[in-house]
Phi, psi and omega in degrees: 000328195288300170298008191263342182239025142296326188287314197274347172294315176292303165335314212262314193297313222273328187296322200268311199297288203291310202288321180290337230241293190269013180064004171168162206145213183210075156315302182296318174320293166334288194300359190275344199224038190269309175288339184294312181282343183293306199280342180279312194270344168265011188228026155059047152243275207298125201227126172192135185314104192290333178289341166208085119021270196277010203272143178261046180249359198276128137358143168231145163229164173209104222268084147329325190260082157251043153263002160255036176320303197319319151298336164296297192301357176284337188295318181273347165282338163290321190263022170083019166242022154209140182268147190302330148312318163310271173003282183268070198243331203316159178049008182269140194329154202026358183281116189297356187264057184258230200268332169243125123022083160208174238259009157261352139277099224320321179276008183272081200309320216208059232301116193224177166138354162267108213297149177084006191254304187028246142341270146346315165303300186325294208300274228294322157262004171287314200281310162344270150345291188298281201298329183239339177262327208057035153294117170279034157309141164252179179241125154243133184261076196270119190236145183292169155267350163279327179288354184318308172309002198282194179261300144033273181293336166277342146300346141302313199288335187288279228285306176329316196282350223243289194289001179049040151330052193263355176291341180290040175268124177296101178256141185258109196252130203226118202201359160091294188264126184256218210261329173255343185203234182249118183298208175277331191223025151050232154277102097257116202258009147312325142358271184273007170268341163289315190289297196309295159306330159240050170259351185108018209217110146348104105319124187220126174244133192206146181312097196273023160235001171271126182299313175268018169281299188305298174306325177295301187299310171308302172273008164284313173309312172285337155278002198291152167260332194240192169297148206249138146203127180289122184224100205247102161293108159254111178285113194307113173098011197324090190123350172237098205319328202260344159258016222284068210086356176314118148300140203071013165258031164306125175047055214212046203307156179290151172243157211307341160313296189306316204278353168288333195291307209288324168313301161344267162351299179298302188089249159298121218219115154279114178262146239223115157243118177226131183295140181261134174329130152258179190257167187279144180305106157230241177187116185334141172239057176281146205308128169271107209264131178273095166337096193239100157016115158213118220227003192261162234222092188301154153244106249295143141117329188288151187291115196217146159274197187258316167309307155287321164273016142281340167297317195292294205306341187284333184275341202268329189278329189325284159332311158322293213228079210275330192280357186295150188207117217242116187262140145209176184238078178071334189220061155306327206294329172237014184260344222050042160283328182351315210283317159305334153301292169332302192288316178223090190270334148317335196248351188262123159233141132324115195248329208098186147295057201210058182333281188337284172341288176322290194311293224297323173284346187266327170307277177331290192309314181298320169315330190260009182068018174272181180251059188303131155255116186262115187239128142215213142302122207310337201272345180247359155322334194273011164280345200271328224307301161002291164288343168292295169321286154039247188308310194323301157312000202254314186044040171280170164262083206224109202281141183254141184225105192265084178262129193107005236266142164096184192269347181292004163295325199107253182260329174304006186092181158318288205316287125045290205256138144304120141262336177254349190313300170325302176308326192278283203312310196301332163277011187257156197286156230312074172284166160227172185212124185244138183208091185282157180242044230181068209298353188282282180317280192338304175289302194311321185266355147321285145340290171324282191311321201275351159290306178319121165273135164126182188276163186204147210234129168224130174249125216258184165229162203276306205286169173306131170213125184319163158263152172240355214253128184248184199260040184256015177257166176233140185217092159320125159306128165111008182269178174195174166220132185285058200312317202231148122184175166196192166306356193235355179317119179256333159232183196235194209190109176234122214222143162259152155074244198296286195317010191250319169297294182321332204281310188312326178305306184324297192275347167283347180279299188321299182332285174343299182286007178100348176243150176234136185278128143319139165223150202225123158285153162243101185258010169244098168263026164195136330294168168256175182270084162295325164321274193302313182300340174300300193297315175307340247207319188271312191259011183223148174300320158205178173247156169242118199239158186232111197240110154313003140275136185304162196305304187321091169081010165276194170316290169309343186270332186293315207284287191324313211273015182231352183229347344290195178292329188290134149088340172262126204225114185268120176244108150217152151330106186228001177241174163307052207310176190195175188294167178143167160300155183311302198300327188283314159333286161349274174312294150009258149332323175064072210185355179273192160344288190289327193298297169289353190243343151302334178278316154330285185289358160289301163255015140299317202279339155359264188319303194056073154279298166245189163242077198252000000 
């Protein structure tokens, strides 16, 4: 005990030296939460190869709390894998040591600092362990008490109890004060030990700067059957008088008068290297999943939504790609994962009705080397965006699969319809987005994605759609397809997923009358086949791009910003939707058939090309 707390006196130094050093961070957070991490990584409960990372026996932690970054990295310059120079690289420009937790510092499991993702990572690697490696690794989470309020975390902490997660521990640094004031429930930490248990979840409430409270609690955790939480009363600036509970020092580094007073304080700083337990070798014990035949075969003209081979398609691929791991949120029944389910009931969790969670947990498990697919309605993926955001930082491999998407659901309404989705996706930093028109394209990009590293977003449709596609075609990320042309295209009509059918009525109504139209699929509407869009855009008088999405960050904004805005004319969601049949919608919307072949003859007449 004596060296753990010469140890939290060097924490306290290494926490004051870099934050004072870069001009800003969030010292008192960090100190509130210095014996807890002291006594977990140096007091032989958290056990990892400090030398490999990546070994997948090692322990995790994930500071959920990440604006106490500055403690984490004091914590690895105490275990020798960062030099006190290093250290004071923090928040400076190219430096793996920034202000928030990512994933280019080695020790970080998670890019975190939007307060409530944690936890939700934590669980999704947690779910790893038990259920799919069989690893006695544990997850430890350190979490703030201002984040308590998100919804997030209680969607996590509920599914942890629901998978019996007992491999899962929460420590809870309850330090009172968050960035402007006094938290919801401040020290009472019966509060949060009432809410917490009875979601199912082991409670230990502890003095969190007494070692031997910390210890009692730690080894209680590690012997717990459910999910574990340290619910630690602690004090924000904790060893330094003048910050000691203060308000307005949130995020508030010292300036060199204080840090000399505080060094005062502190006194004498023994510098310190102490080795972390390491974990015993052992080799993931998964499961031998009896492998199952699934052979069927689509036929030019049949009737398939997109949504069912996406399900089909996950089982047909499975083999291929043994690390795939399939999420959905309550309605497998119409994204069809159900089907991926019936066949590998191992690989399939239930997440609920719990977006957030789901993504947060689709991390965890990729951080761990699954292939997560994640399904739900394209409209409630945008409750998720947050975590999405994220992930991106993250740098995971993680597919979102968006089902119903557009007004071509129907009678169910707004509420309903992906309408904003493309746009949310189109903004992550090297996302793909996939919009199969199809079951042929559906299965092939399926297939795509689950090759790709990074996250990739496919959006499916509710309703039934032919096939056109036979299956010697292929659709390479960053591709499109060129269905209809010829020498006589007077403009190209370009439509994905429903609209895309729609584009095919269209040229057969033109056709008739003598004019004829480009039809272009853009089934990669990240990245595009800038290539093509050119040449279409060159040899036809404009492009039409036709969307089941509102204008804003869709198909047509994707296309101007790779060929420009002259000469390109947008068919979108430009009203309110409302209940109906699909075809009414449709029309509605101005995004049908009638819709593409009026907008033609509006701009023949442009053109004065015919006369019709």
């Amino acid at each position: 005990m004596k060296e753990l707390a010469e140890l939290s006196k060097l924490l306290r130094y290494y926490i004051l030296l870099s934050t004072t050093n870069a001009g800003s961070g969030h010292p008192t957070s960090c100190l509130s939460s210095v014996e807890l991490m002291a006594s977990l990584l140096f007091g032989g409960f958290f056990h990892f190869d400090a030398d490999n990372p990546d070994n997948p026996n090692n322990d995790r932690l994930i500071f959920s709390k990440g604006h106490a970054a500055p403690l984490l990295y004091s914590l690895w310059t105490v275990a020798g894998k960062l030099t006190e120079q290093e250290l004071l690289t923090l928040r400076k420009f190219g430096s793996p040591l920034e202000g928030h937790p990512v994933r280019a510092f080695p020790y970080a499991e998670a890019a975190t600092g939007s307060l409530g993702q944690g936890l939700s990572i934590g669980a999704g690697i947690a779910i790893n362990g038990k259920y799919i490696d069989i690893l006695p690794y544990r997850v430890f989470v350190l979490l703030g008490d201002s984040e308590m309020a998100e919804g997030s975390v209680w969607e996590a902490i509920q599914l942890a109890s629901y998978y019996k997660l007992d491999n899962l521990i929460g420590i809870l640094d309850v330090n009172r004060l968050g960035q402007r004031g006094e938290t919801m429930y401040g020290w009472d930490l019966s509060a949060y030990e009432k809410r917490i248990s009875s979601f199912g979840w082991k409670t230990i409430c502890i003095d969190g700067h007494n070692f031997d409270e910390i210890f009692k609690a730690y080894d209680e955790a590690l012997k717990s059957k459910l999910p574990t939480m340290i619910i630690a009363k602690t004090v924000k600036g904790k060893g330094v008088s003048f910050l000691e509970d203060r308000e307005g020092r949130h995020g508030v580094a010292l300036s060199e008068a204080e840090f000399k007073e505080a060094l005062k304080e502190l006194g004498e700083i023994k510098r310190l290297t102490i080795s972390i337990k390491k974990p015993d070798s052992l080799k993931p014990k998964q499961q031998a999943l009896e492998i199952k035949e699934f052979t069927n075969r689509y036929n030019i003209g049949e009737m398939v939504a997109t949504r069912r081979a996406y399900g089909e398609a996950l089982v047909k691929i499975f083999p291929e790609f043994p690390d795939i791991v399939v999420l959905d949120a309550e309605v497998s029944n119409s994204t069809y994962a159900e089907i991926f389910k019936k066949h590998y009931p191992e690989r399939f969790f239930e997440c609920f009705v719990a977006e957030q969670n789901m993504v947060g947990m689709a991390v965890g498990l990729s951080l761990r080397g699954k292939i997560p697919f994640v399904s739900t309605f394209a409209a409630f993926l945008t409750r998720a965006f947050d975590h999405i955001r994220m992930a991106q930082y993250s740098e995971v491999n993680i597919k979102l699969v968006g089902s119903h998407a557009g007004v071509s659901i129907g009678q169910d309404g707004p509420s309903q319809m992906g309408l904003e989705d493309i746009a949310m996706m189109r903004s992550i930093l090297n996302s793909v987005i996939l919009y199969p028109s199809d079951a042929v394209s559906t299965e092939k990009l399926v297939r795509e994605a689950a090759k790709y590293k990074g996250i990739v977003y496919i959006r499916t449709t509710r309703s039934t759609t032919p096939v056109i596609y036979s299956y010697d075609e292929e659709f390479p990320i960053g591709g499109s397809k060129v269905i209809r042309k010829s020498d006589k295209d007077l403009f190209t009509v370009i439509g994905a997923g429903i609209t895309l059918h729609e584009a095919l009525k269209a040229y057969e109504e033109l056709k008739n009358r003598g004019i004829f139209i480009r039809v272009i699929d853009l089934y990669s509407l990240k990245p595009l086949d800038v290539e093509t869009l050119k040449e279409a855009l060159s040899e036809t008088e404009a492009i039409i791009t036709v969307e089941d999405h509102y204008p804003a960050g869709g198909i047509a904004e994707a296309v101007k910003s790779e060929v420009g805005a002259e000469r390109v004319y947008s068919l979108a969601c430009r009203k309110t939707p409302k209940s109906g049949a699909p075809e009414e919608l449709l029309d509605y919307e101005e995004i049908s058939a009638k819709a593409i072949v009026d907008c033609v003859n509006k701009l023949n007449k442009l053109f004065r090309k015919y006369k019709i």
